[in-house]
PDB file of N, H, CA, C and O in Angstrom:
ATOM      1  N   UNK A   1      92.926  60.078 136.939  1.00  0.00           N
ATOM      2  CA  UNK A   1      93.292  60.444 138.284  1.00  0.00           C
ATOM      3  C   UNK A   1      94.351  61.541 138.259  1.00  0.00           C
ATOM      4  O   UNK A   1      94.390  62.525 138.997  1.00  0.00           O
ATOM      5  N   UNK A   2      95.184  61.218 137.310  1.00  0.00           N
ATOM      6  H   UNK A   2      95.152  60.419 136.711  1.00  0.00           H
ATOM      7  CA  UNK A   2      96.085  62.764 137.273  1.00  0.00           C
ATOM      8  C   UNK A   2      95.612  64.013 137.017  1.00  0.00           C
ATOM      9  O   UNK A   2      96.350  64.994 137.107  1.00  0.00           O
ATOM     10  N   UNK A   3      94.227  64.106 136.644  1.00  0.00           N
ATOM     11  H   UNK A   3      93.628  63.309 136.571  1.00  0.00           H
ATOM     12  CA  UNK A   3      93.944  65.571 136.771  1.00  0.00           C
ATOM     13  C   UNK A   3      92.682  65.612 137.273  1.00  0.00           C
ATOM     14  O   UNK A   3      91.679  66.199 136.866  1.00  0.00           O
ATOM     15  N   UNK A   4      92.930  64.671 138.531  1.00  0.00           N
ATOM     16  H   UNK A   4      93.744  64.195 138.861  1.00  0.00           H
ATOM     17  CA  UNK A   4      91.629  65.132 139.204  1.00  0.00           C
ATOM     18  C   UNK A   4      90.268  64.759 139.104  1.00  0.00           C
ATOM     19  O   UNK A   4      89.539  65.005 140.066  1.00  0.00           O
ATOM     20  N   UNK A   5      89.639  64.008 137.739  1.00  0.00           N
ATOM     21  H   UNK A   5      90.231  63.808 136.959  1.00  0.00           H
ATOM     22  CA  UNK A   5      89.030  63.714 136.897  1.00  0.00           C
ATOM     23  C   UNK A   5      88.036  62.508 137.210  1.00  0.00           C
ATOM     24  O   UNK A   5      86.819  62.694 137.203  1.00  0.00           O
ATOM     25  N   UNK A   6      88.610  61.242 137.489  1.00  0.00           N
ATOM     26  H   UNK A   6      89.598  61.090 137.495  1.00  0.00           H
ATOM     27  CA  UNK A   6      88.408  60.159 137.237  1.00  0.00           C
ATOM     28  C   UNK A   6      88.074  59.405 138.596  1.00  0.00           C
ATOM     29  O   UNK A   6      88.923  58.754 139.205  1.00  0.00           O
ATOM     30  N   UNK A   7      87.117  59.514 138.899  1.00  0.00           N
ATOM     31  H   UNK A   7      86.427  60.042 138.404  1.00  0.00           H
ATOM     32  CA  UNK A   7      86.542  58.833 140.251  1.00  0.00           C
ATOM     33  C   UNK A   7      87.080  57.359 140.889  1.00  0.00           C
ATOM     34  O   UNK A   7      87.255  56.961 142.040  1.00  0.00           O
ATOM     35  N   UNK A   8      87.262  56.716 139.469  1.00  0.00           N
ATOM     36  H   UNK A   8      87.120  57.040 138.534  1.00  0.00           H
ATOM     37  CA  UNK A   8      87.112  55.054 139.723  1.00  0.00           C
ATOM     38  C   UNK A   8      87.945  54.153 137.910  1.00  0.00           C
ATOM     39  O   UNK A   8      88.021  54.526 136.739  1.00  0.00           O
ATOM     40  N   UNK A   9      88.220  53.368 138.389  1.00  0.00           N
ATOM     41  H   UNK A   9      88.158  53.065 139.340  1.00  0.00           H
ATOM     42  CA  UNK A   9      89.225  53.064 136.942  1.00  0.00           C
ATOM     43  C   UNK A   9      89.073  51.311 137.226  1.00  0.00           C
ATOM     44  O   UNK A   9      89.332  50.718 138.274  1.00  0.00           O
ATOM     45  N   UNK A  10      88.584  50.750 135.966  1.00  0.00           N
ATOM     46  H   UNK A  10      88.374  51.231 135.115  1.00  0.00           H
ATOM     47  CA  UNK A  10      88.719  49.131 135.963  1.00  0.00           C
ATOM     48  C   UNK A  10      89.528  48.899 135.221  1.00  0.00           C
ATOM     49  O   UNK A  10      89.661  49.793 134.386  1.00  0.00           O
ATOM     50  N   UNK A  11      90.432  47.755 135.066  1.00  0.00           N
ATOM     51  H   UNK A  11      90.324  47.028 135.744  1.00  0.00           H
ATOM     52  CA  UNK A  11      91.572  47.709 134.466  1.00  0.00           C
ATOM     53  C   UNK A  11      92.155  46.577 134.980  1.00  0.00           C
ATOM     54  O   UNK A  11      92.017  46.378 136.187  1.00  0.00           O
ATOM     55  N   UNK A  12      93.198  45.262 133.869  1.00  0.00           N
ATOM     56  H   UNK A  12      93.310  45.423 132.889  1.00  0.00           H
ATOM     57  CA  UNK A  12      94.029  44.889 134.214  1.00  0.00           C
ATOM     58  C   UNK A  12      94.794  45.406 135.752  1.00  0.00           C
ATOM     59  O   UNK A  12      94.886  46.628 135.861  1.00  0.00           O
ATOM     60  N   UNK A  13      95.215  44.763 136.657  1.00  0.00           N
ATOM     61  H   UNK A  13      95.140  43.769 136.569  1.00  0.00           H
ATOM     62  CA  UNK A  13      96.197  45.082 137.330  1.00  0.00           C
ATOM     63  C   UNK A  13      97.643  45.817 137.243  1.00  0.00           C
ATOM     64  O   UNK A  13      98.065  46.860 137.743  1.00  0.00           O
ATOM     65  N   UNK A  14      98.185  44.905 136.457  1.00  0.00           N
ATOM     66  H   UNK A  14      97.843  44.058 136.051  1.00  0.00           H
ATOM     67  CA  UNK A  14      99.529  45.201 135.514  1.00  0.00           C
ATOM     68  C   UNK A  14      99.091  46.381 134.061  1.00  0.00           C
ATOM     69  O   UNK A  14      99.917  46.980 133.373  1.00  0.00           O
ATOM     70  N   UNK A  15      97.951  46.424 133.954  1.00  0.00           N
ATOM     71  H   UNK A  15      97.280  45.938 134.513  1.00  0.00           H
ATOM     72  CA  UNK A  15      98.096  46.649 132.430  1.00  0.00           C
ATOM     73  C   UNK A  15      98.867  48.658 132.034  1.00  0.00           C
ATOM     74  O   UNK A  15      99.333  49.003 130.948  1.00  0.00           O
ATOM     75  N   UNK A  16      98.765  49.407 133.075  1.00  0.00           N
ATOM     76  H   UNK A  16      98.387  49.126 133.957  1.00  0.00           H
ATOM     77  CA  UNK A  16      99.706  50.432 132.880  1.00  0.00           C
ATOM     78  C   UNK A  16     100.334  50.739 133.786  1.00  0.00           C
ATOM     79  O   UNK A  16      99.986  51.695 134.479  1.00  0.00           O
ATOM     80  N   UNK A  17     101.728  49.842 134.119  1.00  0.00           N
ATOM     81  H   UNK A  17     102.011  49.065 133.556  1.00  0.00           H
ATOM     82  CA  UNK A  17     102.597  49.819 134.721  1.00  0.00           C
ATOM     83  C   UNK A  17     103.718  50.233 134.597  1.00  0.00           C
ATOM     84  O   UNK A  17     104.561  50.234 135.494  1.00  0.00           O
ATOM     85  N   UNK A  18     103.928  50.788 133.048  1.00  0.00           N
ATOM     86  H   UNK A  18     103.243  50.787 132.319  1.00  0.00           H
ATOM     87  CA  UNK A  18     104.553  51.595 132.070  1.00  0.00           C
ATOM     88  C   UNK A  18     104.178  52.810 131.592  1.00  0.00           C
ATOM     89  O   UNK A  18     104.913  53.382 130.788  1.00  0.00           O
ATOM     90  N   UNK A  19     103.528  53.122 131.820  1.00  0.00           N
ATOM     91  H   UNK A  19     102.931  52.658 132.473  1.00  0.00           H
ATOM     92  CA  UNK A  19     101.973  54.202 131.220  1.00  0.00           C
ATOM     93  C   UNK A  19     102.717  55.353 132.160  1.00  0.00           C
ATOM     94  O   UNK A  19     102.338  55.443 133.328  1.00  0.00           O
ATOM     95  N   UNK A  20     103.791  56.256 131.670  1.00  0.00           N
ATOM     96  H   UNK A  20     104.099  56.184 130.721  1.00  0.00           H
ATOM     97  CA  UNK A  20     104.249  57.419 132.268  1.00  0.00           C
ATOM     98  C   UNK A  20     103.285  58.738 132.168  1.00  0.00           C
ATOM     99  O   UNK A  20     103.711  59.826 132.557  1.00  0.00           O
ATOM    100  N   UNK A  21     102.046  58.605 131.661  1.00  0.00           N
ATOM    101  H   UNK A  21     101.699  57.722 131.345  1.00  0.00           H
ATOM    102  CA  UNK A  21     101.241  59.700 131.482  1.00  0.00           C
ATOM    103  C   UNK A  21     100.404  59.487 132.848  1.00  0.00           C
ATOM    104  O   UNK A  21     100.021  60.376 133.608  1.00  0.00           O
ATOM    105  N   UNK A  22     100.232  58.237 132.962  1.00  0.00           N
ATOM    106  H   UNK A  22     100.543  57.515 132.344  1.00  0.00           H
ATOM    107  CA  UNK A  22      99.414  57.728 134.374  1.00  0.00           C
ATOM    108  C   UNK A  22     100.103  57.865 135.423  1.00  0.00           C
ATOM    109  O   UNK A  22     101.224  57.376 135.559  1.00  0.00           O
ATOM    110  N   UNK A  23      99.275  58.810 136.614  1.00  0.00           N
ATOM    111  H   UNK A  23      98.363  59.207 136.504  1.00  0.00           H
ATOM    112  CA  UNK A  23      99.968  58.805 138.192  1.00  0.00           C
ATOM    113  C   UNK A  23      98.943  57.544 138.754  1.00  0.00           C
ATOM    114  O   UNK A  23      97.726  57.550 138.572  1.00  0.00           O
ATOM    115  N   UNK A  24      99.478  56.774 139.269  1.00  0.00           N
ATOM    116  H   UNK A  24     100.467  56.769 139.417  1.00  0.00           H
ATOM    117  CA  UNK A  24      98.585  55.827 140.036  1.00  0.00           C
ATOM    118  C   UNK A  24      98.427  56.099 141.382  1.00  0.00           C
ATOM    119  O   UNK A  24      99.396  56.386 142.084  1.00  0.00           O
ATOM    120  N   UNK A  25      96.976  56.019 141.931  1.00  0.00           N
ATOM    121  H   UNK A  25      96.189  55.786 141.360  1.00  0.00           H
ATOM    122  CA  UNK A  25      96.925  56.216 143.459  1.00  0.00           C
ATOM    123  C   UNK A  25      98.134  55.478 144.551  1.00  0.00           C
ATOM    124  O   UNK A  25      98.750  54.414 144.593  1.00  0.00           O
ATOM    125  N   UNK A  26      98.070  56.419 145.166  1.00  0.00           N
ATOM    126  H   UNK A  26      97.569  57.284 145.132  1.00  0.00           H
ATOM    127  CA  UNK A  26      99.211  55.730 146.619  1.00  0.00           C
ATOM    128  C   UNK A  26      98.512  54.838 147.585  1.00  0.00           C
ATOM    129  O   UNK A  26      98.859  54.735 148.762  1.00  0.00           O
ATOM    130  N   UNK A  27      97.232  54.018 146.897  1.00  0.00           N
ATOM    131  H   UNK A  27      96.949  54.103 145.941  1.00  0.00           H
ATOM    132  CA  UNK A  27      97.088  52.571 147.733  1.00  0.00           C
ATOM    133  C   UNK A  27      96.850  51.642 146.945  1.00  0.00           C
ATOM    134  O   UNK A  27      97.330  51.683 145.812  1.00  0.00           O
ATOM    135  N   UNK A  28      96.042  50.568 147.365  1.00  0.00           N
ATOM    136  H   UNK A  28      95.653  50.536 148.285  1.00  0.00           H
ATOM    137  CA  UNK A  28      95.934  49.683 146.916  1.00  0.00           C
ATOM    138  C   UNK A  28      94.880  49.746 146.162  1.00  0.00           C
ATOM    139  O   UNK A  28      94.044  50.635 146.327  1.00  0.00           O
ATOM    140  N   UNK A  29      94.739  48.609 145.018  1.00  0.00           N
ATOM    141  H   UNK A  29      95.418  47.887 144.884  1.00  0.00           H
ATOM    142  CA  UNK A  29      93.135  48.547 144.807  1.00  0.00           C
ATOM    143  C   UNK A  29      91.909  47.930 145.957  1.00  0.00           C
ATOM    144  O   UNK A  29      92.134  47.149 146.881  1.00  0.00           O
ATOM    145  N   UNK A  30      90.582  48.537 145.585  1.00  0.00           N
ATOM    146  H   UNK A  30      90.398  49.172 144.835  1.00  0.00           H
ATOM    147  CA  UNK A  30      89.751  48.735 146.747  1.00  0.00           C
ATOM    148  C   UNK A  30      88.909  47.159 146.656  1.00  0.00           C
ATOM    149  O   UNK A  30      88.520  46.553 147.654  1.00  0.00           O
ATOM    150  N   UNK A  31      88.741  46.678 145.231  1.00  0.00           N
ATOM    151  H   UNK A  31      89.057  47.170 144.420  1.00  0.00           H
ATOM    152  CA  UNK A  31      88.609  45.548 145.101  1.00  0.00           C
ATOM    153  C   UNK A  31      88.866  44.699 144.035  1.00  0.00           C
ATOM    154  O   UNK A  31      88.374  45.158 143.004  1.00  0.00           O
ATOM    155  N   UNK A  32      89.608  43.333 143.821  1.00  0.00           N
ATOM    156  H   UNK A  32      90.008  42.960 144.659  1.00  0.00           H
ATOM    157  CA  UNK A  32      90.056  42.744 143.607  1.00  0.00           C
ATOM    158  C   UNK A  32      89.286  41.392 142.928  1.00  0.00           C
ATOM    159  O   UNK A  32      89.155  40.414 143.663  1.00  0.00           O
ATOM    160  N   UNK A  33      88.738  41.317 141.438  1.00  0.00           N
ATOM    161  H   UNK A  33      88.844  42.112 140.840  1.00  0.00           H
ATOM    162  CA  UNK A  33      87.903  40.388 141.063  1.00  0.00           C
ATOM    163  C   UNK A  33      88.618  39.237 140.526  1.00  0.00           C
ATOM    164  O   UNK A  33      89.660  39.574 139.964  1.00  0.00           O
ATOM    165  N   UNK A  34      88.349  37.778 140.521  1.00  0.00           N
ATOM    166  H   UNK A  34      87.502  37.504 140.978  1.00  0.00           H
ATOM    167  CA  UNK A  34      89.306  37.358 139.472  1.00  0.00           C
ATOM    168  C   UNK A  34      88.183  36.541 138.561  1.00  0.00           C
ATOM    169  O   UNK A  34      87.388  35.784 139.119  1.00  0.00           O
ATOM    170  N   UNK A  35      88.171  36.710 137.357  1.00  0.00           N
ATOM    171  H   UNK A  35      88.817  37.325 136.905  1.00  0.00           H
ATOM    172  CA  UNK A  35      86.846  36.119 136.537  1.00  0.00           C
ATOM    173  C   UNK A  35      86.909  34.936 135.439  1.00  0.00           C
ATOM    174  O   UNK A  35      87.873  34.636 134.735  1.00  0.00           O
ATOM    175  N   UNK A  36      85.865  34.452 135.471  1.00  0.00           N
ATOM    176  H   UNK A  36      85.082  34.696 136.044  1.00  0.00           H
ATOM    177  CA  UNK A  36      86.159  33.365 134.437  1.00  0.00           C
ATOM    178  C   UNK A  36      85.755  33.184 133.409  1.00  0.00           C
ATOM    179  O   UNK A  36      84.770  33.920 133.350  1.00  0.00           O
ATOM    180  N   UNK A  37      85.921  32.275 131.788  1.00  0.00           N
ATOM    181  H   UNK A  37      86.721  31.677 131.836  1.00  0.00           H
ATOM    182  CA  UNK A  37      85.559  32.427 130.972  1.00  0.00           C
ATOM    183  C   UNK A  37      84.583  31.059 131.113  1.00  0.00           C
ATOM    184  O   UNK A  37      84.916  29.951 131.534  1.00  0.00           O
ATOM    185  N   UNK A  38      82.942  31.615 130.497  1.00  0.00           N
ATOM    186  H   UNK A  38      82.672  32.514 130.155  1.00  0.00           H
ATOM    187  CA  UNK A  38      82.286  30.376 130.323  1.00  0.00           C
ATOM    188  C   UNK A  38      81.078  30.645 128.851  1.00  0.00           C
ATOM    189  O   UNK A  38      80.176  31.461 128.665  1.00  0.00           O
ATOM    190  N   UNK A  39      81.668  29.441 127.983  1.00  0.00           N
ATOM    191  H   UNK A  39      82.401  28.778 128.134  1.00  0.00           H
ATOM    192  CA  UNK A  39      80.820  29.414 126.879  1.00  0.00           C
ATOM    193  C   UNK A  39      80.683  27.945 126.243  1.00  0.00           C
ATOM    194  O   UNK A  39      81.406  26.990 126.526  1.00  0.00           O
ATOM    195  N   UNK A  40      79.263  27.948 125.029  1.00  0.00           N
ATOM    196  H   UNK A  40      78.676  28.723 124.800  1.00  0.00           H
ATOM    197  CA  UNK A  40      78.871  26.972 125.006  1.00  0.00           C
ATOM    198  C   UNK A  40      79.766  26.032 124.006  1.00  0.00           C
ATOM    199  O   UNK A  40      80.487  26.510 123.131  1.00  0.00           O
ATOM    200  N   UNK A  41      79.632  24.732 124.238  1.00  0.00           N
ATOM    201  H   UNK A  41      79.046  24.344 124.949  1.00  0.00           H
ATOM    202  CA  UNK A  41      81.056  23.973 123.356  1.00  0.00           C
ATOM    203  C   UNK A  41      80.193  24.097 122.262  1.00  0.00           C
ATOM    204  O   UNK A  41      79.018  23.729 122.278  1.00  0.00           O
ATOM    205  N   UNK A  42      81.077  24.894 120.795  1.00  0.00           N
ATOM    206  H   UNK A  42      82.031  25.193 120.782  1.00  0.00           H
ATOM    207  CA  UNK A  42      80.552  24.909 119.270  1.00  0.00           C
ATOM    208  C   UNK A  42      82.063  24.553 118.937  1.00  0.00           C
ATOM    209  O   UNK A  42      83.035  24.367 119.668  1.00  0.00           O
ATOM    210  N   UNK A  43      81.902  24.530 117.612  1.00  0.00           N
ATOM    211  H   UNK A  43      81.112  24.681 117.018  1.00  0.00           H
ATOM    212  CA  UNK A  43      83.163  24.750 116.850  1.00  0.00           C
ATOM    213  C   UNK A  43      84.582  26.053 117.170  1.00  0.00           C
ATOM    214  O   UNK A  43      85.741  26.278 117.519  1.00  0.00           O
ATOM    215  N   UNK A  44      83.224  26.577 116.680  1.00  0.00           N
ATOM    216  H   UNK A  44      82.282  26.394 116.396  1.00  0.00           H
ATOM    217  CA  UNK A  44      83.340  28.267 116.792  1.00  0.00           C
ATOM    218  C   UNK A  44      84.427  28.596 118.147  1.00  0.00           C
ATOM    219  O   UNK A  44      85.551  29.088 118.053  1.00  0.00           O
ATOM    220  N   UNK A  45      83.568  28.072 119.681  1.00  0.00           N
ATOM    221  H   UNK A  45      82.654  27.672 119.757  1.00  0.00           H
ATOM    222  CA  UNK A  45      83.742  28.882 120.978  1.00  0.00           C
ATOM    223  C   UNK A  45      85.512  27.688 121.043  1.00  0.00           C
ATOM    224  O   UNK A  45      86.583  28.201 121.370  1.00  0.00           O
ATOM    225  N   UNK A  46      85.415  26.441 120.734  1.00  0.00           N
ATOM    226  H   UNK A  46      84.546  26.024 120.469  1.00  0.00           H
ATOM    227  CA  UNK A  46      86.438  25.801 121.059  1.00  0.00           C
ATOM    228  C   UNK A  46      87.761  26.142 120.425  1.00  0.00           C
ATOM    229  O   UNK A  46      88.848  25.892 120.948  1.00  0.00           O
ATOM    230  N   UNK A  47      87.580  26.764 119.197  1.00  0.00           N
ATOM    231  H   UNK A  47      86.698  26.967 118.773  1.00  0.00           H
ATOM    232  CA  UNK A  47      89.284  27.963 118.697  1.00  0.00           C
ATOM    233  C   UNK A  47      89.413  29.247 119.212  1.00  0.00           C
ATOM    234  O   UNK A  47      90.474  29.847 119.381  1.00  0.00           O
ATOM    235  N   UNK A  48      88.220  29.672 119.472  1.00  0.00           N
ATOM    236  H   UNK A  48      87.357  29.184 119.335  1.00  0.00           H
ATOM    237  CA  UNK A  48      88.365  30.689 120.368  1.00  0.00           C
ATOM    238  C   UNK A  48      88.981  30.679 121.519  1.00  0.00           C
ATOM    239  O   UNK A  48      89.716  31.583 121.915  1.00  0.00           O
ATOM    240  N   UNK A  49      88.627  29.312 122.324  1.00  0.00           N
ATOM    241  H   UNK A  49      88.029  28.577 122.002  1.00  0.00           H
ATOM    242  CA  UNK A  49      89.301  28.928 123.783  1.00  0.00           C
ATOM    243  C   UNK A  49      90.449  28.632 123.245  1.00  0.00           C
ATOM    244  O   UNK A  49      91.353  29.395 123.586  1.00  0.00           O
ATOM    245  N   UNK A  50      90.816  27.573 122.333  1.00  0.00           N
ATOM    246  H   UNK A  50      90.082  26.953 122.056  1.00  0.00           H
ATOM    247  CA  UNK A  50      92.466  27.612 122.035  1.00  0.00           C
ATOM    248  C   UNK A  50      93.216  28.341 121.933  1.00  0.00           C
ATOM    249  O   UNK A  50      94.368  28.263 122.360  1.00  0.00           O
ATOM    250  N   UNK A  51      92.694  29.274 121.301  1.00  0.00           N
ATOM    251  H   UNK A  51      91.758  29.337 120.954  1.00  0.00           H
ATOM    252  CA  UNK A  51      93.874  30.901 120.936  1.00  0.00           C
ATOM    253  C   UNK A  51      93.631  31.227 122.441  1.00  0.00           C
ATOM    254  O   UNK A  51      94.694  31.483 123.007  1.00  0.00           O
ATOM    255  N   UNK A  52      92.654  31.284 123.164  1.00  0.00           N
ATOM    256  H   UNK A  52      91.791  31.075 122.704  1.00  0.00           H
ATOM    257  CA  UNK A  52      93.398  32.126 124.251  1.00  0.00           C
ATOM    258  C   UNK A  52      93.699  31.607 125.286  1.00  0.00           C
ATOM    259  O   UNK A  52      93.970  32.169 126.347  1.00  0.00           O
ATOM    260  N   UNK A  53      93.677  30.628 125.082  1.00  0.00           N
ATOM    261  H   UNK A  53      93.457  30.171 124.220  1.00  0.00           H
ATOM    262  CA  UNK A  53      94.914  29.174 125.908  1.00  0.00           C
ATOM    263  C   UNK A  53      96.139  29.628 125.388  1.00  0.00           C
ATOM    264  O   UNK A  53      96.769  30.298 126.207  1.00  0.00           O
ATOM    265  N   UNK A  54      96.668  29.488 124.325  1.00  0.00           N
ATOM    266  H   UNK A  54      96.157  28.943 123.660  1.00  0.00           H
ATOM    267  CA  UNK A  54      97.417  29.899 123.507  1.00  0.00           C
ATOM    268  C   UNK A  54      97.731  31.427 123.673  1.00  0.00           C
ATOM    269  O   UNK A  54      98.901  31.711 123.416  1.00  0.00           O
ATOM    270  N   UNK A  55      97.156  32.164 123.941  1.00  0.00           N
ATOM    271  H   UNK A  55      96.206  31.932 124.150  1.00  0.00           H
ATOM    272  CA  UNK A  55      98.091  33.552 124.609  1.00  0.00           C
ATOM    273  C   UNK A  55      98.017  33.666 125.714  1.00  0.00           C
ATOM    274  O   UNK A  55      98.611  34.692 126.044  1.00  0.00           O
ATOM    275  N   UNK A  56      97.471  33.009 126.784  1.00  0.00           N
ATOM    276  H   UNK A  56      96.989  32.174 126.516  1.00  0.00           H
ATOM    277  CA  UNK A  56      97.659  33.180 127.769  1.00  0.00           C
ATOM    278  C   UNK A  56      98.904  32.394 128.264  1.00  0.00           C
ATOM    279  O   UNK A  56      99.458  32.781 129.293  1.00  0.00           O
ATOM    280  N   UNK A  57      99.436  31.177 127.507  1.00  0.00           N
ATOM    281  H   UNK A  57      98.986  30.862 126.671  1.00  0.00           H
ATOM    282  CA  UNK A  57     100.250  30.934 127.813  1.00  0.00           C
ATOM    283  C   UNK A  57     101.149  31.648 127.541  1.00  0.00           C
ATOM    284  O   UNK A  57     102.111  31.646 128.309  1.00  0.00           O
ATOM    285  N   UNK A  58     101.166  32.356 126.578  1.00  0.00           N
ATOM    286  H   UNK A  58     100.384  32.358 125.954  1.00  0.00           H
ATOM    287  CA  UNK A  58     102.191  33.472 125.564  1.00  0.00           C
ATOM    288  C   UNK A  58     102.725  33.871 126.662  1.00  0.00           C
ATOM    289  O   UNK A  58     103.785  33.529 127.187  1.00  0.00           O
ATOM    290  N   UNK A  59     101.702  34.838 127.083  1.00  0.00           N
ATOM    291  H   UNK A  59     100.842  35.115 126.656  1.00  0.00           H
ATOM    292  CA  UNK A  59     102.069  35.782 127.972  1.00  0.00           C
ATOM    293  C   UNK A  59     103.014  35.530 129.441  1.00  0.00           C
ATOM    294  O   UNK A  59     104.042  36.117 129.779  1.00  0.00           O
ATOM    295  N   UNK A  60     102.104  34.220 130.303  1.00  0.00           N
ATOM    296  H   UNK A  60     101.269  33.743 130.028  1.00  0.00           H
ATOM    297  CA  UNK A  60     102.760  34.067 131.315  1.00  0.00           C
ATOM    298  C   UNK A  60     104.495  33.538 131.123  1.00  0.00           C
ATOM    299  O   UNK A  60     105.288  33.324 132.040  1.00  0.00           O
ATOM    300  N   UNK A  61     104.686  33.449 129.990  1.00  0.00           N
ATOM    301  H   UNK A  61     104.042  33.623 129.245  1.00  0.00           H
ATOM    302  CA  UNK A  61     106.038  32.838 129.904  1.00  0.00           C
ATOM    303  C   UNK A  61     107.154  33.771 128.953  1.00  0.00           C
ATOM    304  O   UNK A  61     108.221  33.440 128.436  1.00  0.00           O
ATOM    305  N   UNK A  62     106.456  35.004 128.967  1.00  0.00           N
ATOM    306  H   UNK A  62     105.589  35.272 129.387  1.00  0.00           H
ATOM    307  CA  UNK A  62     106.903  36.085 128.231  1.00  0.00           C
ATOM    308  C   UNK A  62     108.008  37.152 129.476  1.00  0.00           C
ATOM    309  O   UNK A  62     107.668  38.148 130.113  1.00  0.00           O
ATOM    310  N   UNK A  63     109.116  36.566 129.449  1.00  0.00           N
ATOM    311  H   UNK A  63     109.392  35.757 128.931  1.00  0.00           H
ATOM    312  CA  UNK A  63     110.414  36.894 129.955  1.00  0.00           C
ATOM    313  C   UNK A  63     110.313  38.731 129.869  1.00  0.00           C
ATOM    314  O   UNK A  63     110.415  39.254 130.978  1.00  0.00           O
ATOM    315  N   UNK A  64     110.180  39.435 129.018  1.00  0.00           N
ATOM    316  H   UNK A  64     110.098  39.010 128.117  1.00  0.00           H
ATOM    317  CA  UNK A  64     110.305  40.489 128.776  1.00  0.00           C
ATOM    318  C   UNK A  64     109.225  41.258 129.312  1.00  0.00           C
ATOM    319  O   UNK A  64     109.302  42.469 129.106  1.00  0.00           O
ATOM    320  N   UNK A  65     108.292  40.863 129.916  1.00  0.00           N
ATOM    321  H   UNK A  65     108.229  39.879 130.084  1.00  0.00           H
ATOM    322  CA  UNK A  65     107.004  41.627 130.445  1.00  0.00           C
ATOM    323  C   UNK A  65     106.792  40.886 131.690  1.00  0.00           C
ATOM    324  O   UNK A  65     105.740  40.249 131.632  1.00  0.00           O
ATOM    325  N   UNK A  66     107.409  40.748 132.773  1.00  0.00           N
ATOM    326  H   UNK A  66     108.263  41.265 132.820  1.00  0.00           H
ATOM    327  CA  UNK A  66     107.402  40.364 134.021  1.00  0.00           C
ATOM    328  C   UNK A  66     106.051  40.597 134.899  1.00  0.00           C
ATOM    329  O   UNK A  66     105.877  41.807 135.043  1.00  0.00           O
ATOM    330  N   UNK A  67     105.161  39.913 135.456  1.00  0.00           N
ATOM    331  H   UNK A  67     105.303  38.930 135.339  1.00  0.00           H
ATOM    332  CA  UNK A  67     104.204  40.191 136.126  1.00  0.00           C
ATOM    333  C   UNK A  67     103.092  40.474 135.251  1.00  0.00           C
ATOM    334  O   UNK A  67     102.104  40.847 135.882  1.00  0.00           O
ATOM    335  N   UNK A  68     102.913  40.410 133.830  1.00  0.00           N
ATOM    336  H   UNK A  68     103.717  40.106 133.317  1.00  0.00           H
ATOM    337  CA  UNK A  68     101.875  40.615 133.029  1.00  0.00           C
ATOM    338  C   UNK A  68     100.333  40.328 133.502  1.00  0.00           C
ATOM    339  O   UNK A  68      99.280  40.964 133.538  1.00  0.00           O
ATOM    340  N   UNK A  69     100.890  38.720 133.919  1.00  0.00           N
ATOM    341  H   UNK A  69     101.745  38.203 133.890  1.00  0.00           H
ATOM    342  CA  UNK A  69      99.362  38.237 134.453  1.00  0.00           C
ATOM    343  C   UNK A  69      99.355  37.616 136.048  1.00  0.00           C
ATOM    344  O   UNK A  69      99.153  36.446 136.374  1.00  0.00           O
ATOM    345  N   UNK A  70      99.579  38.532 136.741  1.00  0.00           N
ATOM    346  H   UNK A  70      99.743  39.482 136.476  1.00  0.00           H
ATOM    347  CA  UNK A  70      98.950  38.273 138.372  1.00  0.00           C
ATOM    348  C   UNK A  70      98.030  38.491 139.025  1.00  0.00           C
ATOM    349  O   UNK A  70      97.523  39.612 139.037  1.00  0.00           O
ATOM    350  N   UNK A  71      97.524  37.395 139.804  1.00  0.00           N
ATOM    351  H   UNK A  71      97.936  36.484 139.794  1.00  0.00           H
ATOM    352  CA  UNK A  71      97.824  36.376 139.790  1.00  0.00           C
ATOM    353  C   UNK A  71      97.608  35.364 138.358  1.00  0.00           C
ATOM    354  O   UNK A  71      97.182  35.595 137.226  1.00  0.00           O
ATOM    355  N   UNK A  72      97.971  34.524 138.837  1.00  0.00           N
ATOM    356  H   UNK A  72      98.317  34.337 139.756  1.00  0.00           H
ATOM    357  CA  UNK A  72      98.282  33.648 137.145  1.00  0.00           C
ATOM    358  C   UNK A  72      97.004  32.917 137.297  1.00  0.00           C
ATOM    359  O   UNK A  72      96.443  32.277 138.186  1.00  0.00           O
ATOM    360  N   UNK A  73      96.744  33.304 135.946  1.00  0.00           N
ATOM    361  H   UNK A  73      97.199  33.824 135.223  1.00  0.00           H
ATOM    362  CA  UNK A  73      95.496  33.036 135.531  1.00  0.00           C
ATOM    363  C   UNK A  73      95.425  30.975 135.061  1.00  0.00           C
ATOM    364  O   UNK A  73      96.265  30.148 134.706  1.00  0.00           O
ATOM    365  N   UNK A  74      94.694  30.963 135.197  1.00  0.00           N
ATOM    366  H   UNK A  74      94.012  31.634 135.485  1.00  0.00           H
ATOM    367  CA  UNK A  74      94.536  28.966 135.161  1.00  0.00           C
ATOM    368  C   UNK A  74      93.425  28.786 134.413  1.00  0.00           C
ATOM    369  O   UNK A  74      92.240  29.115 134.459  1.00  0.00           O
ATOM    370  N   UNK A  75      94.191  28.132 133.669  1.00  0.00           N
ATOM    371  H   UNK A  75      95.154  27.864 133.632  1.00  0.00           H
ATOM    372  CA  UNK A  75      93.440  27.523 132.451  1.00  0.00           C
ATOM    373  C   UNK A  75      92.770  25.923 133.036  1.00  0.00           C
ATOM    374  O   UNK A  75      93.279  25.202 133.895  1.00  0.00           O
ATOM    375  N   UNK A  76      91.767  25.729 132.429  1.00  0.00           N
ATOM    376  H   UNK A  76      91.353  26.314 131.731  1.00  0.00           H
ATOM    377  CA  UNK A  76      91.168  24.060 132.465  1.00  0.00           C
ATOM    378  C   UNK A  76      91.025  23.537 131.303  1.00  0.00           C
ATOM    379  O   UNK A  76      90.616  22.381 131.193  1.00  0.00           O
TER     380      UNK A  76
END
């Protein structure tokens, strides 16, 4: 979008909120998804879900990166 370029951008919310090379548009986003993870119970898919139980908690409780994950994402 800073040079004119870039029609449309998917992306984290937060994720370049720091990103001084990035001008961000002067509104809002146009739409707003929130998505879920679904896979079959193996070995395999159930450490996979742990680790990212496990960083997702990381994150939401990560003092130094404020607003990382909004809205807060919910685990089951």
């Amino acid at each position: 979008m800073k040079i004119g370029r870039i029609d449309v951008f998917i992306a984290h919310g937060g994720l370049f909120d720091n990103d001084l090379e990035l001008q961000t548009a002067p509104f809002p986003p146009v739409h707003v998804v929130d998505l879920t993870l679904q896979c079959h119970d193996t070995q395999l898919n159930r450490e996979f879900v742990t680790a990212f139980d496990q960083r997702i908690h990381h994150l939401r409780n990560d003092d130094s990166r404020p607003g990382q994950l909004t809205p807060k994402v919910y685990v089951h």
